[in-house]
DSSP file (Angstrom, degrees, kcal/mol; ACC not computed):
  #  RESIDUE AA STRUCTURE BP1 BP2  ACC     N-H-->O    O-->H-N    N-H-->O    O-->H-N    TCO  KAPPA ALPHA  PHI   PSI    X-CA   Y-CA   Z-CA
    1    1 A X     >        0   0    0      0, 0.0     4,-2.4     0, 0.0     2,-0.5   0.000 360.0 360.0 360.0 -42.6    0.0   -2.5    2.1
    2    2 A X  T  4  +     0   0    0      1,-0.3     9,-0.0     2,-0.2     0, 0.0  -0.482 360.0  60.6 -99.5  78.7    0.1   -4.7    5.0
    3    3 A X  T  4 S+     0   0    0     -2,-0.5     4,-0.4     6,-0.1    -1,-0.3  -0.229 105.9  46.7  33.1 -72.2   -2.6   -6.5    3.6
    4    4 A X  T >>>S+     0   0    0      1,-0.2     3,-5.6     2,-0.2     4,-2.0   0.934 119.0  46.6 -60.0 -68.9    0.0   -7.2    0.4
    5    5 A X  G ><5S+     0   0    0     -4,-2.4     3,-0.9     1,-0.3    -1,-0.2   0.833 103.7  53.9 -47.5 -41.3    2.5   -8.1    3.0
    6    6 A X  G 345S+     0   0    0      1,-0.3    -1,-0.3    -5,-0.2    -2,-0.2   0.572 111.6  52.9 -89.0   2.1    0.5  -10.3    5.3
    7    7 A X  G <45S-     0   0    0     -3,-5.6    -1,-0.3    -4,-0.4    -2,-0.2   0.509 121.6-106.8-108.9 -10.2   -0.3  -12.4    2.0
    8    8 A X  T <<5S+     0   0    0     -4,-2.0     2,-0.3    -3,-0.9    -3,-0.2   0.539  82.0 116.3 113.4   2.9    3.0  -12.7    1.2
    9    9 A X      < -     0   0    0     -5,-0.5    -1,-0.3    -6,-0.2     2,-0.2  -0.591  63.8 -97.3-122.8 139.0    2.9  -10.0   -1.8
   10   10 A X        -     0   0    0     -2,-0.3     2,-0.2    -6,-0.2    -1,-0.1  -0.384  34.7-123.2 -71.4 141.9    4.2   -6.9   -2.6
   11   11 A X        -     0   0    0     -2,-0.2    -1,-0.1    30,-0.1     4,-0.1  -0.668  10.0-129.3-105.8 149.4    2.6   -3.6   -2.2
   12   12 A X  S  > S+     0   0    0     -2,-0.2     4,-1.5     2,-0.1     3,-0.4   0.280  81.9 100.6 -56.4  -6.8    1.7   -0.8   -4.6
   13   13 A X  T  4 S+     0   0    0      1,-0.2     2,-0.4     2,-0.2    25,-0.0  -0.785  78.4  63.3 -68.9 176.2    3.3    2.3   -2.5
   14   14 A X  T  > S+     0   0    0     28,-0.0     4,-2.5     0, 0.0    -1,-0.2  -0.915 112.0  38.9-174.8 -61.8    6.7    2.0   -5.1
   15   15 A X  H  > S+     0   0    0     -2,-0.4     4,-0.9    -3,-0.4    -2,-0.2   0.539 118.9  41.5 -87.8 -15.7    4.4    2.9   -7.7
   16   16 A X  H  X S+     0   0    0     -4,-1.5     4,-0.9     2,-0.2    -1,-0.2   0.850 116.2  47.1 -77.1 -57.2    2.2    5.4   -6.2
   17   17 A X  H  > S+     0   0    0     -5,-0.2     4,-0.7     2,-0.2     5,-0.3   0.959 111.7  59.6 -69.0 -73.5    4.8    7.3   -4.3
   18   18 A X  H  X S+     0   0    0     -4,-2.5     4,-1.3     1,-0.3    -2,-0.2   0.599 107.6  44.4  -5.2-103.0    6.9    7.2   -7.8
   19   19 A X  H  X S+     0   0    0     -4,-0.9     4,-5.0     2,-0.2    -1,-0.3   0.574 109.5  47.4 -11.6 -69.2    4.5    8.8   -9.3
   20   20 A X  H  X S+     0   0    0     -4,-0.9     4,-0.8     1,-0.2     5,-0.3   0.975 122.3  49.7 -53.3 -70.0    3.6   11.9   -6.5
   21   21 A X  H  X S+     0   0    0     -4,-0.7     4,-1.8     1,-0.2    -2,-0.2   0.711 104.0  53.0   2.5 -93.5    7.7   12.0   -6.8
   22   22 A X  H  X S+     0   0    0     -4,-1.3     4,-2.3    -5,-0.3    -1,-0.2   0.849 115.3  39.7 -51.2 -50.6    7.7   12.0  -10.6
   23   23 A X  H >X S+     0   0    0     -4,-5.0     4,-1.8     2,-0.2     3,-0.5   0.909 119.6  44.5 -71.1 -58.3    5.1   15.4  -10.6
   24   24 A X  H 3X>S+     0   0    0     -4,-0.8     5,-1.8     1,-0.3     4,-0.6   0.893 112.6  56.8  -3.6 -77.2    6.8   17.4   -7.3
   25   25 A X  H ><5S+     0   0    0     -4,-1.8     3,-4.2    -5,-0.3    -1,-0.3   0.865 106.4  42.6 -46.1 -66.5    9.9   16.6   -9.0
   26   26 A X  H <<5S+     0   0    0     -4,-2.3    -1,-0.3    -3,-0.5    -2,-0.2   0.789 116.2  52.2 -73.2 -28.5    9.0   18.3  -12.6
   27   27 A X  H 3<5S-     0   0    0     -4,-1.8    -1,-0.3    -3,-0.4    -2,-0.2   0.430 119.8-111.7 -65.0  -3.7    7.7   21.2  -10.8
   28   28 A X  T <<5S+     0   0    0     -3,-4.2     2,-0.4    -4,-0.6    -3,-0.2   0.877  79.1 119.9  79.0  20.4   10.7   21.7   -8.6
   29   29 A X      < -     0   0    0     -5,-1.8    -1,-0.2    -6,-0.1    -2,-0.2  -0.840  55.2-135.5-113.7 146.3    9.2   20.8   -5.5
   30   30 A X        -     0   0    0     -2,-0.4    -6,-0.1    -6,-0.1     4,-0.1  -0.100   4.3-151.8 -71.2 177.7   10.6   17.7   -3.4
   31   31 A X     >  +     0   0    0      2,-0.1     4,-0.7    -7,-0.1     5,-0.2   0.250  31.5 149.3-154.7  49.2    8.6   15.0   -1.7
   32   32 A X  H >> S+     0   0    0      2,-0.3     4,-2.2     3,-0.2     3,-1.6   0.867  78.0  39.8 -77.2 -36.0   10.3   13.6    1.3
   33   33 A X  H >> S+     0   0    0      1,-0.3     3,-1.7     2,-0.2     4,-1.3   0.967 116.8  53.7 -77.8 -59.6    7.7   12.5    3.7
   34   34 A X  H 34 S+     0   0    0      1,-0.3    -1,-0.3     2,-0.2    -2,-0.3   0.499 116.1  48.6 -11.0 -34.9    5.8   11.3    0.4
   35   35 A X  H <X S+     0   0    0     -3,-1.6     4,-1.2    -4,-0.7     3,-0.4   0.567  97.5  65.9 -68.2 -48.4    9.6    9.4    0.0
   36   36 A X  H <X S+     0   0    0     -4,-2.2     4,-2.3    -3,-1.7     3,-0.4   0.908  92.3  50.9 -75.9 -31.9   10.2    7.8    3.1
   37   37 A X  H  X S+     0   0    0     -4,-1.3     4,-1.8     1,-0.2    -1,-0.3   0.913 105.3  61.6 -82.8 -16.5    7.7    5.2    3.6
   38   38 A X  H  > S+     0   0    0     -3,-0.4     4,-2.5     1,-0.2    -1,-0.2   0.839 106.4  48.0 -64.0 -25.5    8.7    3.8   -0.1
   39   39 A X  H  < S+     0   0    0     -4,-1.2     4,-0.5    -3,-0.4    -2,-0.2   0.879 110.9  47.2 -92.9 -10.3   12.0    3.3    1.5
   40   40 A X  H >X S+     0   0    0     -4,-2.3     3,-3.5     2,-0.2     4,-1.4   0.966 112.6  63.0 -48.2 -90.0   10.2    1.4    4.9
   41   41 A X  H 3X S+     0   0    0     -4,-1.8     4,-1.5     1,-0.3     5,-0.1   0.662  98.9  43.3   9.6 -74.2    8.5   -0.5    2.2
   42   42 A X  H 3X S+     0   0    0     -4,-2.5     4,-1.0     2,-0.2    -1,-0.3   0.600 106.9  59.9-106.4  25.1   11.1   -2.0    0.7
   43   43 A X  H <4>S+     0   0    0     -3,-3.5     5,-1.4    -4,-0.5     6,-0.6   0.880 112.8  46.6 -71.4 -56.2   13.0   -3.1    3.9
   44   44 A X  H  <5S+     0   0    0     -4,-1.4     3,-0.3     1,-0.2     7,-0.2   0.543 103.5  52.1 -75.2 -23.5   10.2   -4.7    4.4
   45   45 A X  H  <5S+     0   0    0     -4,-1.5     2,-0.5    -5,-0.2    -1,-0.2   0.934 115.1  52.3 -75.1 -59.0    9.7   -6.3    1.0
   46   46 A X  T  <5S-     0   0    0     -4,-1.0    -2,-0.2    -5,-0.1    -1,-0.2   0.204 114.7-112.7 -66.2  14.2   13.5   -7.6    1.5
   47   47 A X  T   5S+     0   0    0     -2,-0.5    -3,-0.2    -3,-0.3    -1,-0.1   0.390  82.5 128.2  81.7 -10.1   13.0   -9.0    4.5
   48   48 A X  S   <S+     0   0    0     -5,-1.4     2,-0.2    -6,-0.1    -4,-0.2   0.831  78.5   6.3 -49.8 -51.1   15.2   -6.3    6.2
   49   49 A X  S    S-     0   0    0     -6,-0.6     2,-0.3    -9,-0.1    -2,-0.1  -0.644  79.2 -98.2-135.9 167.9   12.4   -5.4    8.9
   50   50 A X        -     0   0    0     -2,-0.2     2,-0.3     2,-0.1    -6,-0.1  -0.943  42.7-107.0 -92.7 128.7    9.2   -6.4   10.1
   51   51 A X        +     0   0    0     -2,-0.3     2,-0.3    -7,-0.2   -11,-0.0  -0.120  62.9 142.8 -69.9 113.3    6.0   -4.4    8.8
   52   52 A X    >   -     0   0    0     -2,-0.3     3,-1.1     1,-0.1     4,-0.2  -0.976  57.9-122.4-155.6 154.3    4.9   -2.2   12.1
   53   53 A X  G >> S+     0   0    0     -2,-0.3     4,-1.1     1,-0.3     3,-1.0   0.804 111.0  68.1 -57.2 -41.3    3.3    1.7   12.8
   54   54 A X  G 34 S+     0   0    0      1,-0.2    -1,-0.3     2,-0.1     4,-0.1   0.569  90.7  59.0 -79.6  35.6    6.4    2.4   15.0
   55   55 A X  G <4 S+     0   0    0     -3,-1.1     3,-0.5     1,-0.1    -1,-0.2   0.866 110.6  50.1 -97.7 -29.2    8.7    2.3   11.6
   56   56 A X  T X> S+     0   0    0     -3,-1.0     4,-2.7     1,-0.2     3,-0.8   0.552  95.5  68.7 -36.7 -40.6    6.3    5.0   10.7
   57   57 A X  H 3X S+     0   0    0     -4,-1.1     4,-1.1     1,-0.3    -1,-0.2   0.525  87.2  61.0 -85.3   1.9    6.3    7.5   13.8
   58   58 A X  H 3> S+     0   0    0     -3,-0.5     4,-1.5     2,-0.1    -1,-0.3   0.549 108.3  50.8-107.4 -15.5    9.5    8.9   13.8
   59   59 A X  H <> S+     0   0    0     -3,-0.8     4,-3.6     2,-0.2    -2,-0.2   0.881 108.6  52.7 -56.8 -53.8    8.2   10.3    9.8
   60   60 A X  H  X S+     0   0    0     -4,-2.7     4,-1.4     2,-0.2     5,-0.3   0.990 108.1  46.7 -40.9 -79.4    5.1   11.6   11.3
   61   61 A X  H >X S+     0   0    0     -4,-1.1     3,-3.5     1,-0.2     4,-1.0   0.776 115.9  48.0 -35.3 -64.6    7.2   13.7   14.0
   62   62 A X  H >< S+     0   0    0     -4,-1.5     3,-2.3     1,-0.3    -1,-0.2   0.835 110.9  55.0 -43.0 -65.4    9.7   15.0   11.0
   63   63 A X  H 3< S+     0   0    0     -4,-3.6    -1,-0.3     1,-0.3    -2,-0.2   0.657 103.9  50.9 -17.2 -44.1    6.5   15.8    9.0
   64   64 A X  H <<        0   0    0     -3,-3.5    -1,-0.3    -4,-1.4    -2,-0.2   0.551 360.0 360.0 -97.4  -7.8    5.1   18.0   11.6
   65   65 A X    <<        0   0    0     -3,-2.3    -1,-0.2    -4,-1.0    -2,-0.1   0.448 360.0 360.0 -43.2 360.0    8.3   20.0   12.0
């Protein structure tokens, strides 16, 4: 991803994360941490934010709950 970003290009997590989504979802299971960084993502695609680890660490912590 930051790769895509540092070239000026949009990254694949949308479509990836979608996906893991889509199958959870049809099983009845959720996906949040699997969820959050698509929405980091596309702050970042929009210009909203700047791409950096600490938009990340407060996910982690939730995760590990």
């Amino acid at each position: 991803m930051l790769q895509d970003w540092s070239k000026g290009r949009r990254s694949e997590v949308g479509q990836i994360n979608s996906l893991v989504r889509n199958i959870l979802e049809r099983n009845g299971k959720t996906a949040p941490v699997s969820t959050a960084p698509v929405g980091i993502a596309h702050r970042i695609e929009a210009g909203s934010c700047e791409p950096s680890l600490d938009l990340l660490c407060p996910r982690v912590e939730l995760s590990r709950a």
